[in-house]
C-alpha positions, 0 to 999 in steps of 0.5 A: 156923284154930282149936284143938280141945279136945284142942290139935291146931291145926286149919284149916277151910274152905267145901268146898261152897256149894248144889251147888257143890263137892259132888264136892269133898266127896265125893272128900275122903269117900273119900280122905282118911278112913278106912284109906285115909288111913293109907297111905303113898302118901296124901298127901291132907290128912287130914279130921278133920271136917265140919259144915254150916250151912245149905247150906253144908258145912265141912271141918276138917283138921289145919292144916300149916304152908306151901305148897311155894312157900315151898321155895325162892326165899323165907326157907327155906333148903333144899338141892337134896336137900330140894327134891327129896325134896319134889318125889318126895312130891308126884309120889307124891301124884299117882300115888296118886290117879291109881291111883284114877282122880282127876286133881288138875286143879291140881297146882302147887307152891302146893296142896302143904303141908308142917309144916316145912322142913329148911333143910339149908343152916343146919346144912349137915348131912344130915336124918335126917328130912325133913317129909312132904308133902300134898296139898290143895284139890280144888276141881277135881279130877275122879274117872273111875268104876272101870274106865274104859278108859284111852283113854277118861279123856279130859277137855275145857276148863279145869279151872274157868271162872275158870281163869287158872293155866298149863296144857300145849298139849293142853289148847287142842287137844282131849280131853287126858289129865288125868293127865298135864296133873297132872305137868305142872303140877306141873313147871312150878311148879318151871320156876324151879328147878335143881338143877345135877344134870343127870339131875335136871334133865334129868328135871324137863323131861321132866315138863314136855315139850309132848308128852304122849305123851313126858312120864312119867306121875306114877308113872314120874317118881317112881320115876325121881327116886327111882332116881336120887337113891338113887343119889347120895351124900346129901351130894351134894345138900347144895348150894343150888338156882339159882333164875331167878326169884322171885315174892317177895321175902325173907320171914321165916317165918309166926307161930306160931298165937295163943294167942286161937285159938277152941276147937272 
């Protein structure tokens, strides 16, 4: 992490090392720069920059804050309104790269960053506003070329050789449907979740439903979220999430960055 001239508090990372994470670099070229990366559905961590020494290429983006892992379970005192609102962004996310052919491939809570976290329960007051969610690392992530028929957006094996996250049953069983294996993952990061609204937990398992064929794709399940939580009255889900498991204990929120930060 450092600091640019101009103050703006800046994370850069290895996007490419020889050959190795090429597609990553060319598909954070075209999505995450340009107009392209002013539209609201684009959730894809903004690139600033890159640089290369030798034949290893680095990306500089604007640092965010935390993953979404912090959302619940840990020192962030969110409400189920807070929460979701979170899970109906990254489900946008999803939809938006999905419309240009783009499976994430690992799509769970932990690639999702957001600046700060409302922590409603504090004030036990309603947001104004709620942070905006991104989307990162596409170390991964597999683009179709355009007009690829959808029968044939077919994808084999793991997402990466050293693979060790969670991943549907279609995955072992043959040619999958990479889009809708980027819902389920990111449902299934929130298994421990529960907002004790029934349509919404009822939603949130049909995204992780074995079947592919019945789970929603990320555009169906956003708009549904959506419809639903648009709904409800907003004081409704001032409540606290039920959470089954927790893999942290209480932490306290990451430092400020240093003041010693070097200058790019």
């Amino acid at each position: 992490m450092g600091t640019t001239r101009e103050g703006h508090n800046v994370a850069i990372r290895v996007v490419s090392v020889h050959d190795e994470g090429k597609e990553h670099m060319r598909i954070l070229r075209k999505i995450a720069r340009g107009d392209i990366s002013l539209l609201t559905e684009n959730h894809v961590v903004p690139l600033w920059g890159e640089f290369e020494i030798e034949d290893i290429t680095f990306a500089m983006v604007p640092f965010i804050g935390y993953t979404m892992r912090y959302a619940y379970g840990a020192w962030a005192k969110n409400s189920v309104g807070d929460i979701v609102d979170m899970i109906i962004q990254a489900l946008e996310a999803l939809a938006f790269l999905h419309s240009l052919g783009i499976a994430h491939r690992d799509a769970d809570k932990d690639n999702y960053l957001v600046p700060w976290h409302p922590e409603s329960l504090t004030a036990m007051r309603v947001p104004i506003c709620r942070p905006r969610v991104f989307i990162n690392d596409f170390e991964t992530a597999h683009e179709f070329p355009p007009h690829t028929p959808e029968e044939e957006r077919r994808l084999t094996g793991l997402p990466g050789d050293k693979y060790v996250k969670d991943v549907p049953p279609e995955v072992a069983i043959g040619p999958y449907d990479p889009f809708k294996v980027d819902v389920w993952q990111l449902a299934h990061s929130f298994s421990d979740f529960e907002s004790t609204v029934a349509e919404i937990d009822e939603l949130l398992e049909m995204l992780r439903i074995d079947d592919p064929a019945l789970r929603p794709s990320a555009a169906e399940g956003r708009d549904k979220l959506a419809a639903i939580v648009h709904g409800l009255p907003p004081v409704s889900l001032l409540i606290p999430p039920v959470i089954y498991r927790s893999d942290f204990p209480d932490l306290s929120p990451s430092p400020s960055p240093p003041s010693s930060m070097s200058v790019i």
